[in-house]
C-alpha positions in Angstrom: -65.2 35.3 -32.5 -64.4 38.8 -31.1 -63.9 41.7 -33.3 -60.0 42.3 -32.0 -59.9 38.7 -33.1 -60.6 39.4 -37.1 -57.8 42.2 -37.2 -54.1 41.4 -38.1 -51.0 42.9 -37.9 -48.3 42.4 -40.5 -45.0 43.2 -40.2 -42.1 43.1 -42.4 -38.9 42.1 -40.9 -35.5 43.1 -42.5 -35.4 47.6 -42.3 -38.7 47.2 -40.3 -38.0 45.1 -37.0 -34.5 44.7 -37.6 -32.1 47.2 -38.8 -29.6 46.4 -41.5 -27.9 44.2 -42.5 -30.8 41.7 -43.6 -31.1 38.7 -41.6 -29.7 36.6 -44.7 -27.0 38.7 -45.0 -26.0 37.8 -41.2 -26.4 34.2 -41.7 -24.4 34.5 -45.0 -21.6 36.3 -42.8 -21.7 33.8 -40.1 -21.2 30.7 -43.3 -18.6 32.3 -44.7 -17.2 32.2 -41.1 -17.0 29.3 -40.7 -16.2 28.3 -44.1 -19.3 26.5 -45.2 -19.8 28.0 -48.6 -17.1 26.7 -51.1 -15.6 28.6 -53.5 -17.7 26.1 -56.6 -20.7 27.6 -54.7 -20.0 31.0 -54.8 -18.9 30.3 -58.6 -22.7 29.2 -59.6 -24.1 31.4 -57.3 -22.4 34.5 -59.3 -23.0 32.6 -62.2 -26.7 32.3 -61.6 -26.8 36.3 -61.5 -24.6 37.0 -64.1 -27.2 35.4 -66.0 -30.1 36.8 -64.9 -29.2 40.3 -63.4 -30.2 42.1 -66.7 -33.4 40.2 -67.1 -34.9 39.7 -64.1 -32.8 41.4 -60.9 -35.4 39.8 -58.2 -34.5 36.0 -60.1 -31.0 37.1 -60.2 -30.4 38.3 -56.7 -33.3 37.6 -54.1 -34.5 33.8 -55.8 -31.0 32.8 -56.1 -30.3 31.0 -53.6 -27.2 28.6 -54.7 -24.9 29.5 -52.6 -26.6 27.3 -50.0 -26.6 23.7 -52.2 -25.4 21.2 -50.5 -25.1 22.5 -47.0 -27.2 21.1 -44.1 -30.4 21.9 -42.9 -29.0 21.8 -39.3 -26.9 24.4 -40.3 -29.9 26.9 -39.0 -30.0 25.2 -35.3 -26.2 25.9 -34.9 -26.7 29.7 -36.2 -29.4 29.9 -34.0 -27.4 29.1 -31.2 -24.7 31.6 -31.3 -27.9 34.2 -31.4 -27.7 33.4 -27.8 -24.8 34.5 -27.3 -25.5 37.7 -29.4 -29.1 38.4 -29.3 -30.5 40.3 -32.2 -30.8 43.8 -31.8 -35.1 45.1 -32.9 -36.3 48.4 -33.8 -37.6 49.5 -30.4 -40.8 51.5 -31.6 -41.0 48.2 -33.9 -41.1 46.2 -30.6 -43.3 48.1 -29.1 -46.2 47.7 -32.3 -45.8 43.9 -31.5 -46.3 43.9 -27.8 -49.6 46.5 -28.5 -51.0 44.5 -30.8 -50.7 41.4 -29.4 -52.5 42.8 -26.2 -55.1 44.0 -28.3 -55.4 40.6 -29.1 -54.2 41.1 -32.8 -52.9 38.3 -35.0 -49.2 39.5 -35.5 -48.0 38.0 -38.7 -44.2 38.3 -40.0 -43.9 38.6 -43.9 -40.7 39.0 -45.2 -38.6 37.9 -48.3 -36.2 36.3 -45.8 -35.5 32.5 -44.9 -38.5 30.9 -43.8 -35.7 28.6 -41.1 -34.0 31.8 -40.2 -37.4 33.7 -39.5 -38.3 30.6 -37.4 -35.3 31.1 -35.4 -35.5 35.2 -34.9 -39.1 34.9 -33.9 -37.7 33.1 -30.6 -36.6 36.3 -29.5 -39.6 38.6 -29.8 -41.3 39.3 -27.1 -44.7 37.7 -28.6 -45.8 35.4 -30.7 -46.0 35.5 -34.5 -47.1 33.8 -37.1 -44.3 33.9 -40.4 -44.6 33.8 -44.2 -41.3 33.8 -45.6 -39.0 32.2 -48.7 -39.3 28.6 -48.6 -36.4 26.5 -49.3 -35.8 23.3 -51.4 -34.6 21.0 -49.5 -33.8 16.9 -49.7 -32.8 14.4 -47.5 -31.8 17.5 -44.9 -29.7 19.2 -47.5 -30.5 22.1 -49.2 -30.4 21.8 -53.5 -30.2 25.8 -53.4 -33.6 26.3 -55.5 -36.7 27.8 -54.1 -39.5 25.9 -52.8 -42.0 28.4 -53.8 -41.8 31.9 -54.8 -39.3 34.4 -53.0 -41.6 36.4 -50.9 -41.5 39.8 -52.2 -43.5 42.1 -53.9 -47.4 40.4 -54.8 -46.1 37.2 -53.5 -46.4 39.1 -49.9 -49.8 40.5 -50.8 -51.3 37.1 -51.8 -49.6 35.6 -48.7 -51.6 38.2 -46.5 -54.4 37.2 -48.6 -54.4 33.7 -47.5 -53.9 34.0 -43.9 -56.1 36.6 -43.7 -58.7 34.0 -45.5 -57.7 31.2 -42.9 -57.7 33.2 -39.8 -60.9 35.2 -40.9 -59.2 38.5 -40.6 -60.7 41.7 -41.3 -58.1 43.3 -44.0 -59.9 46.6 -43.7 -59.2 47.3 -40.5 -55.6 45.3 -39.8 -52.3 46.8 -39.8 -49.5 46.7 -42.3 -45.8 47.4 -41.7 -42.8 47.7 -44.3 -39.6 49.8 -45.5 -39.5 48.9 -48.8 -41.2 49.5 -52.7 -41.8 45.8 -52.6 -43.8 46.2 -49.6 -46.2 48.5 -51.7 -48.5 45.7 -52.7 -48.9 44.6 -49.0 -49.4 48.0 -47.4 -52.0 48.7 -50.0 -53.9 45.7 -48.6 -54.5 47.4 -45.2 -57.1 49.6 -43.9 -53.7 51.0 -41.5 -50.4 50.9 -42.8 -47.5 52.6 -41.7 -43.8 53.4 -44.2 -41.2 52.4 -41.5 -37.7 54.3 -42.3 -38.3 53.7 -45.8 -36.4 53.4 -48.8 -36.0 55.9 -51.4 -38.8 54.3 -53.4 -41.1 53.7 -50.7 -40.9 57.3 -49.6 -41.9 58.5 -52.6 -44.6 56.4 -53.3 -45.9 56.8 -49.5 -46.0 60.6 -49.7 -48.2 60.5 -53.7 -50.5 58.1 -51.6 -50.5 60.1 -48.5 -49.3 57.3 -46.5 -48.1 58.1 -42.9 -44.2 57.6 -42.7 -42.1 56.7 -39.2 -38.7 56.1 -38.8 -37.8 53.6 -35.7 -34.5 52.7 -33.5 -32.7 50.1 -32.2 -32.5 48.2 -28.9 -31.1 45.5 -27.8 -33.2 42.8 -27.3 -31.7 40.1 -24.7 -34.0 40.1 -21.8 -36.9 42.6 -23.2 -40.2 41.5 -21.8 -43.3 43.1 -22.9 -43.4 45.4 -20.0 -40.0 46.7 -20.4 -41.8 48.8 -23.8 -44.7 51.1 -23.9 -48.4 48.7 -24.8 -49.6 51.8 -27.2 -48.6 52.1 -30.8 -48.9 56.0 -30.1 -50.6 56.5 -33.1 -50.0 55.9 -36.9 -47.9 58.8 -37.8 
């Protein structure tokens, strides 16, 4: 095994790759469309974080996930074909981090609190290939219940997923690369031998400036037809 073989290259993806909204926010959007989430849904969805919002925000807001019970599975495939239509638009400096460390020959992993079946679907359109760890869905008979299968993938949870794929792809932590934009990034970015605060939150900033962590703030492009020549193969430096 080559030593560009042992180094990674994590990436969050919502504020990092992609700009705002989050990538389950769009898909939400696109549901309520088409009028796929009832009214009862919505109802226990609130309901849910009513409950919880005062003791635990994260439970209330980013595990809750009831909204989606009872919808298809195959609700992702048809999502994923109006993204044809209207490709996703990336963070072009974002982009370019990929495409260099991919021809460095760097294992680019995506690690995000979003929907594992929506990450599967956006990771069509980058330029190279990725590995993803994202929130896993509960799921039976092709229906979702709208519970969690697993942790939402936030905060530690992201730190111990590195952790593991680091472990089964004997990567180097040390010297990998770690990318993210928010304060429940911080346990992942710590992990890295390189990280990088991409237009980060309040939060973040302030915590990447006490640690002396570089900051960047990255734009847009669209994506539909970007090939890895079309963007710059250096990551011009971690600044």
């Amino acid at each position: 095994m080559t030593s560009a073989e042992k180094i990674g290259a994590f990436f969050d993806l919502d504020g990092t790759l992609l700009p705002a909204p989050s990538l389950e926010w769009r898909f939400i959007g696109w549901l309520l469309a088409r009028d796929e989430i009832s009214g009862a849904n919505l109802a226990r969805w609130l309901g849910q974080c009513a409950r919880n919002i005062f003791r635990d925000r994260t439970a209330a807001l980013e595990g809750n996930k009831l909204y989606l019970a009872g919808l298809p599975t195959s609700l992702v495939k048809e999502w994923a074909r109006s993204l044809e239509m209207s490709p996703p638009v990336f963070c072009t400096d974002g982009i370019a981090r990929l495409v260099w460390h991919d021809a460095q020959g760097h294992r680019v992993i995506l690690v995000s609190g979003t929907l594992a079946p929506l990450a599967l679907e956006i990771v069509r359109h980058l330029p190279c290939p990725a590995d993803i760890c994202a929130t896993e869905l509960d799921a039976i008979d092709g229906i979702w219940t709208g519970w969690l299968a697993g942790e939402h993938m936030s905060g530690w949870a992201k730190a111990r997923a590195a952790i593991a794929q680091a472990a089964h792809h004997h990567l180097d932590l040390s010297r990998s690369f770690d990318y993210g934009n928010d304060a429940s990034d911080i346990p992942l970015l710590e992990l890295a031998g390189q990280r990088l605060a991409v237009n980060p939150t309040t939060d973040l900033l302030r915590a990447a400036r006490q640690r002396g962590w570089p900051i960047s703030r990255w734009t847009s492009l669209q994506a539909a037809g970007l090939h890895p020549a079309t963007v710059m193969l250096t990551p011009n430096g971690i600044q």
